[in-house]
Structure formats: structure tokens, C-alpha cells
N, C-alpha and C positions, 0 to 999 in steps of 0.2 A: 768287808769292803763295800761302801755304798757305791750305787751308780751315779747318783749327783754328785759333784765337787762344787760347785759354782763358778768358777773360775771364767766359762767363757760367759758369765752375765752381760758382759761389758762387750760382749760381739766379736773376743779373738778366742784361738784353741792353739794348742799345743800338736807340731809336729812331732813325727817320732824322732827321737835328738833329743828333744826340749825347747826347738824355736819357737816362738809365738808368732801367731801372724790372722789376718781377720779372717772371718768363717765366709765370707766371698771371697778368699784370694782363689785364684784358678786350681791350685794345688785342692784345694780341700773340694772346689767343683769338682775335679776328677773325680779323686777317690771316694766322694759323695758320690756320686753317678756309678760308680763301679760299683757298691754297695746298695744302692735302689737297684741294677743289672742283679745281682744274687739275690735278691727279695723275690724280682719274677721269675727266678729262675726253680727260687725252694716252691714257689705256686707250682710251676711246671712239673716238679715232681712230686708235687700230690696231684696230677692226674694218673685217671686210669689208663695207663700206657703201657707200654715194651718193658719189662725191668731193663733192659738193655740200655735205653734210653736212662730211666733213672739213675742206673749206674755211673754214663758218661756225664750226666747232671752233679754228679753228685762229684765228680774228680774237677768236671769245671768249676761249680761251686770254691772249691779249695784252692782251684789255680787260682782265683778270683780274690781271694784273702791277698793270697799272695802278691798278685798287682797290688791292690790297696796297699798293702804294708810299704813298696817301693813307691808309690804314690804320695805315701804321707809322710817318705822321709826324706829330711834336709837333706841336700847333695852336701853340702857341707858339714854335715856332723857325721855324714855317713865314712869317712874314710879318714885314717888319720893322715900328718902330716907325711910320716914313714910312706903312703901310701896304702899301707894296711888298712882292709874293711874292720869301722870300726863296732858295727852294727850286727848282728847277725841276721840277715835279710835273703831268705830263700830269694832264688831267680828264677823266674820264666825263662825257659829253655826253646833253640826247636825244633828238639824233638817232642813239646808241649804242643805246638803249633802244629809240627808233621800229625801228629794225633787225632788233631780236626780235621787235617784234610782227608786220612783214613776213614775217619768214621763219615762224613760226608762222601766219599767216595764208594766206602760200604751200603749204604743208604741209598744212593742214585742207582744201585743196579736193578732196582727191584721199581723204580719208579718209569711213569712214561717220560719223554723227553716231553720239555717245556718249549711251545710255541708263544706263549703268550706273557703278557704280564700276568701277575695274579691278585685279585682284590683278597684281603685278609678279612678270615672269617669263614664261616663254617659250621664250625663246633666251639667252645669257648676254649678248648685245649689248643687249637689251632690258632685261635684268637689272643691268648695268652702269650704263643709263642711270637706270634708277630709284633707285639706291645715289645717283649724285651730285647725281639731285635732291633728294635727302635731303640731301644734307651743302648742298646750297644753300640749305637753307631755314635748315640749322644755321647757314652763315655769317649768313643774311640777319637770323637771331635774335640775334645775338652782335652786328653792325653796329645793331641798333637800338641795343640797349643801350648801348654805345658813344656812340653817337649822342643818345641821353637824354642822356648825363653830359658828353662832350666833341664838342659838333656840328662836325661834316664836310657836306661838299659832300652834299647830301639826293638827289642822283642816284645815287649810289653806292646809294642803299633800292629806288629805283626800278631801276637796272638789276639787283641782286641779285631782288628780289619778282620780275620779268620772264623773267630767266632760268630760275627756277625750274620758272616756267611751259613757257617755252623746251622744257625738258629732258623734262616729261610729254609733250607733241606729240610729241617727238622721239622719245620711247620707244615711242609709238602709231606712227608713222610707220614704227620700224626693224621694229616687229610686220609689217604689210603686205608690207613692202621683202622681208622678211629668209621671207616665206610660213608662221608662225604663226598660233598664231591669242590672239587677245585672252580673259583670262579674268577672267569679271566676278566682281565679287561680290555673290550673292544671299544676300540672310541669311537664314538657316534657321528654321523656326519649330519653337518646341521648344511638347510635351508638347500 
């Protein structure tokens, strides 16, 4: 099996179904962006961290396939007439969702409470982590929208908004772990 086809030369690709449609439509931004979100996320578990942490990386990771796959498929090829899924497309669950808030809640006991904003940055492990909470918020933006225009399973909003969160604990956490230190942001008073 090669990896090129050529097919989207011409600037369209194939949904999962077999719709075509151009490689800016918002569908393929989503799951674009959920897919650059698991790229920082495989960075994040090549650092020297918690195996614990890699672990929960590595089941995100997966859930994260799994959005993409509902992401990239036609609502309309997904289901037949009958009704019947015609697709076999795992779902985000949530109990997927309850999971981050677990391990985010696991996570917070061991930290001090937060007074402040926090500027990112630190350690590049920390740095890292806050780059893909950012691109999670970009997926989670792009998945609404989406989701306005062609509704999808609404877990999928829920486990992105979560993770997001997920990923800020996780960057206060690797601060601790990693013996930094947290730097806030106080705003300056001018003149």
C-alpha cells in the first residue's frame, strides 16, 4: 500500500463514507487540528515525566483517533436509511470525559491552590504542554463550529472542553514534578 494516492492534487480529500469535499472545509479543519493536538501530545510523552502521566497520554492519545474518525465522517453516510450505524465508528463516552476530570482532580491534591494567572513556560516539558492546550482549544473551536452546521455526537465538545482543561493541571503538575517554579502573571501598573 503506498502513502500517496494523488487524488487530493486538485485540493479535495475523501471523508470517511467516501464524500469529497475541499481540504479547507471546516470538517477536515477539525480533524486536522485534532490530529496536530496528538502530535504535541506524542512530544509530551517523550518527556521525562510520571509514567503515570504517560500512561494517561497515551489512552488520550487513542481517544483522540477516535474523535478524528467521527470527525471525518459524513453524517450522512454514517447511518443507514433503517436507521442502522452504517460505519463502525467507536464513540467518545462520559465515562471518557469523567476520566479527565478524575485524573485532574487526582492531580490538584498534591498542588497549591492557584491565586493567579500563570504565564507558560518553565521547563520546555511545561512549555510543550501548554502549546497543546492551545491547539485543544483550537480543535475544541473548530468542533463547535462543525457541530453548529453538521451535528455530531456532543461528547466529542465535552471531552475536547475537558481536556483542554486536562492539559493546564497537567502543565501545573509537570511544573512541581519537573522542580520549577510557577510564574504568575501580575499586571503592571502603569504611570
Amino acid at each position: 500500500m503506498k502513502i500517496y494516492t494523488r487524488t487530493g492534487d486538485e485540493g479535495m480529500t475523501a471523508l470517511f463514507g467516501g464524500t469529497r469535499v475541499p481540504k479547507h472545509h471546516i470538517r477536515i479543519q477539525s480533524y486536522g487540528t485534532v490530529d496536530e493536538l496528538n502530535s504535541w501530545l506524542g512530544l509530551l510523552r517523550d518527556q521525562e515525566v510520571h509514567p503515570r502521566y504517560k500512561e494517561v497520554l497515551m489512552k488520550v492519545q487513542k481517544d483522540l483517533f477516535t474523535i478524528g474518525a467521527i470527525l471525518a465522517t459524513d453524517p450522512e453516510k454514517a447511518v443507514l436509511k433503517s436507521g442502522k450505524e452504517r460505519l463502525n465508528i467507536p464513540k467518545i463516552s462520559k465515562e471518557d470525559v469523567i476520566y479527565l476530570e478524575k485524573e485532574m482532580d487526582h492531580m490538584e491534591e498534591s498542588l497549591p491552590q492557584m491565586t493567579h494567572f500563570i504565564l507558560p513556560g518553565g521547563h520546555p516539558a511545561v512549555s510543550y504542554c501548554h502549546i497543546a492546550r492551545t491547539v485543544c482549544r483550537r480543535a475544541e473551536r473548530m468542533a463547535c463550529l462543525l457541530h453548529e452546521n453538521q451535528p455530531f455526537d456532543a461528547e466529542v465538545l465535552s471531552y475536547l472542553n475537558r481536556l483542554s482543561d486536562y492539559l493546564f493541571v497537567l502543565a501545573r503538575a509537570f511544573t512541581y514534578d519537573l522542580g520549577t517554579e510557577e510564574v504568575k502573571w501580575i499586571p503592571e501598573k502603569k504611570g
